[in-house]
TINUGU-177872 format. One record per residue (C-alpha): chain; x, y, z; residue number from 1. Coordinates in steps of 0.1 Angstrom, whole numbers, plus 5000, padded with zeros to 4 digits. Layout:
<rs>
<r><chain>A</chain><east>X</east><north>Y</north><up>Z</up><resi>NUM</resi></r>
...
</rs>
This chain:
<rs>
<r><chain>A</chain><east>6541</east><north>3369</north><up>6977</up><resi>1</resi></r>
<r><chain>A</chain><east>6545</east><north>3400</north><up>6995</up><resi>2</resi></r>
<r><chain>A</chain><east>6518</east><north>3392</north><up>7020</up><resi>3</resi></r>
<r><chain>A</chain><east>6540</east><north>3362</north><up>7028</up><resi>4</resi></r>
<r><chain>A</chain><east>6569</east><north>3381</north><up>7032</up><resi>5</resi></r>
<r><chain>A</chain><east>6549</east><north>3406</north><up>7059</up><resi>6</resi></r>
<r><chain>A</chain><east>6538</east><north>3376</north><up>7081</up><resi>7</resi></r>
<r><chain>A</chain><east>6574</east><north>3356</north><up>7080</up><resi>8</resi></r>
<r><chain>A</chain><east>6592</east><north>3392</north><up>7089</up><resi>9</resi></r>
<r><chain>A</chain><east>6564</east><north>3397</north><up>7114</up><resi>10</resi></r>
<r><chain>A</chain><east>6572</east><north>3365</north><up>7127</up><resi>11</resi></r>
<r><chain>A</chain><east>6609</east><north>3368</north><up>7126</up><resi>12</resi></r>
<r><chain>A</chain><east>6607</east><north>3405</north><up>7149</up><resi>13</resi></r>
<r><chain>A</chain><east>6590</east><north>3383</north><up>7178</up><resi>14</resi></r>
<r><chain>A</chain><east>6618</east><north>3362</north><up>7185</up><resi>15</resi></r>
<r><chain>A</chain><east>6631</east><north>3390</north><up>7204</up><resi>16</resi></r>
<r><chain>A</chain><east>6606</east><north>3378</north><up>7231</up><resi>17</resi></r>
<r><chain>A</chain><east>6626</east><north>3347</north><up>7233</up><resi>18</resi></r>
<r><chain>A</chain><east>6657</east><north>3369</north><up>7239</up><resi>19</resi></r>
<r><chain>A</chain><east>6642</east><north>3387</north><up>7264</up><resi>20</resi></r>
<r><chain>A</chain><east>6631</east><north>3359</north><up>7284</up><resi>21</resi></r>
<r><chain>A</chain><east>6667</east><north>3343</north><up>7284</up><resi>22</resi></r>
<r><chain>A</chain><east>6679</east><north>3379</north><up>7291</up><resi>23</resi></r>
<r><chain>A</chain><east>6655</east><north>3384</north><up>7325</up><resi>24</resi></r>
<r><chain>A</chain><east>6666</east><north>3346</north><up>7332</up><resi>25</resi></r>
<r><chain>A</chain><east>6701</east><north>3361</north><up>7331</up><resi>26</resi></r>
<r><chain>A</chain><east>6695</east><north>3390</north><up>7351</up><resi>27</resi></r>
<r><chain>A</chain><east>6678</east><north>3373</north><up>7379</up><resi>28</resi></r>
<r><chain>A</chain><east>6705</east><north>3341</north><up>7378</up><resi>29</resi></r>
<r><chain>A</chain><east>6731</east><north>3370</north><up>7381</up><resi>30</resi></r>
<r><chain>A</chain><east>6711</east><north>3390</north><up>7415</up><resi>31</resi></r>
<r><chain>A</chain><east>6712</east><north>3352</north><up>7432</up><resi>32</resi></r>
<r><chain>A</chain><east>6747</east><north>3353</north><up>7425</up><resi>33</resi></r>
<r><chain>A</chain><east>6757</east><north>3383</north><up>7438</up><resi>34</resi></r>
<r><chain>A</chain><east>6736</east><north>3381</north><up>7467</up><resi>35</resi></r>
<r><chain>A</chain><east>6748</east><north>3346</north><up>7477</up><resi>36</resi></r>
<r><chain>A</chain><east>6783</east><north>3356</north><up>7477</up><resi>37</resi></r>
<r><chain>A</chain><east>6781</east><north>3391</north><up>7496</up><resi>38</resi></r>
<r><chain>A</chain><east>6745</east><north>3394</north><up>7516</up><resi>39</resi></r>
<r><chain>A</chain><east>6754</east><north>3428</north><up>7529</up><resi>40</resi></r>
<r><chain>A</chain><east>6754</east><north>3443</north><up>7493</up><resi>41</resi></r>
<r><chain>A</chain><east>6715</east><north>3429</north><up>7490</up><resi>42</resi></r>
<r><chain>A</chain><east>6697</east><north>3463</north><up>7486</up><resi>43</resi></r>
<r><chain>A</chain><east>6722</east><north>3478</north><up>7464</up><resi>44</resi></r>
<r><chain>A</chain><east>6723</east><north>3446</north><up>7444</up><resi>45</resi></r>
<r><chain>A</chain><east>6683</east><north>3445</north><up>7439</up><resi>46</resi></r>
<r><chain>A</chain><east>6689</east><north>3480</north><up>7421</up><resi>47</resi></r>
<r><chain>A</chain><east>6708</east><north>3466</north><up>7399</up><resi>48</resi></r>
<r><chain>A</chain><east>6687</east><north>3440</north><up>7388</up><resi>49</resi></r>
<r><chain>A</chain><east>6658</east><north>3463</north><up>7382</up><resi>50</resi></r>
<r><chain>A</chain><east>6673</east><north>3481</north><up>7363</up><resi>51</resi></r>
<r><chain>A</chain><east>6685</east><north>3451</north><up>7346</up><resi>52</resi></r>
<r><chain>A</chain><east>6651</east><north>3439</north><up>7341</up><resi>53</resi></r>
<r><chain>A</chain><east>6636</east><north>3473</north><up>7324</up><resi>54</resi></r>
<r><chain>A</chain><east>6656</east><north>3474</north><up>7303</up><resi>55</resi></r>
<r><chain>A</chain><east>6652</east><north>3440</north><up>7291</up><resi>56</resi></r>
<r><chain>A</chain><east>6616</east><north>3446</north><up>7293</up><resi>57</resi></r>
<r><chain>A</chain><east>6620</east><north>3477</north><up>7271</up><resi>58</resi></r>
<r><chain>A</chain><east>6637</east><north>3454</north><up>7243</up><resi>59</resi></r>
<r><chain>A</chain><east>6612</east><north>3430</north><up>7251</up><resi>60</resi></r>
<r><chain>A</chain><east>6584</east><north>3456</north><up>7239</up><resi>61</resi></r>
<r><chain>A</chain><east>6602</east><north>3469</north><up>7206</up><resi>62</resi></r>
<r><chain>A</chain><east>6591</east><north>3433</north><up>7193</up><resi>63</resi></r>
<r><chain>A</chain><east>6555</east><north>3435</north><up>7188</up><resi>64</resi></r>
<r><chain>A</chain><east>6558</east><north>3471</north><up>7181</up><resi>65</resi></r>
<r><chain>A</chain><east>6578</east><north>3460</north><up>7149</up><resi>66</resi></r>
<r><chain>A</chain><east>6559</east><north>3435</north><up>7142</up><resi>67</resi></r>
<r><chain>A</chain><east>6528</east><north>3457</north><up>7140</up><resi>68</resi></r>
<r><chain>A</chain><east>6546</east><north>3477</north><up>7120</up><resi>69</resi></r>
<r><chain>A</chain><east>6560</east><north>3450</north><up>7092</up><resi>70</resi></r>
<r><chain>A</chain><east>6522</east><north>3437</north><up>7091</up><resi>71</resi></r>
<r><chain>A</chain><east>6506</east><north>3474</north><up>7087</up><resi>72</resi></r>
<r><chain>A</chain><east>6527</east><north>3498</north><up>7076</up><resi>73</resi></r>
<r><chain>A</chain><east>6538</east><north>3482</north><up>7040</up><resi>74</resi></r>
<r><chain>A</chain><east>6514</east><north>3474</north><up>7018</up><resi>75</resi></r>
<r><chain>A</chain><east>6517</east><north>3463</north><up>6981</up><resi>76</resi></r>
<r><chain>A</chain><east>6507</east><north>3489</north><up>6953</up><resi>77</resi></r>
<r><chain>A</chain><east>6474</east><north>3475</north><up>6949</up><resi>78</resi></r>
<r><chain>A</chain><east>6465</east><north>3480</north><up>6987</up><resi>79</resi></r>
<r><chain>A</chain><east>6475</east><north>3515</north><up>6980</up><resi>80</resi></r>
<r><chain>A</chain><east>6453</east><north>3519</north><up>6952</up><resi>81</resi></r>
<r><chain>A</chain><east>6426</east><north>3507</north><up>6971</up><resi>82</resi></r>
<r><chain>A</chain><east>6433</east><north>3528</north><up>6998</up><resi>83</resi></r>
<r><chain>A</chain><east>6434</east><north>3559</north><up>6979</up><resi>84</resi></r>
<r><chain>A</chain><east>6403</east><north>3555</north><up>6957</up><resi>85</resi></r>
<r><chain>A</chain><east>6380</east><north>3551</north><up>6991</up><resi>86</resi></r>
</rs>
């Protein structure tokens, strides 16, 4: 049962991705935008949206780090006995 729980909560932590691709859709929807209603701001604009997009990005890469972690890091008792009599 436990084993089930790992892989559905692994699962669950990588719908962030999904959230991170509607939020660089954002991003980049806003940068047209602003660039299509004031051109001269352009350069300081495309700042902006970099930024905008790492840190999306860095959201984007907390998800398969936690679901690493779900999937490894707790095991049942019996894993750990296994574990500790090698």
């Amino acid at each position: 049962m436990l084993e089930g729980a790992k892989l559905i909560g692994a699962g669950a932590a990588t719908i962030a991705s999904a959230g991170a691709a509607i939020g660089i859709g954002n991003v980049l929807s806003s940068s047209i935008h602003s660039v299509a209603r004031n051109p001269s701001l352009a350069k300081q604009s495309f700042g902006y949206a970099i930024l905008g997009f790492a840190l999306t990005e860095a959201i984007a890469s907390f998800a398969p780090m936690m679901a690493f972690l779900i999937s490894s890091v707790f095991r049942s008792k019996n894993q750990r006995k296994k574990v500790s009599v090698s």
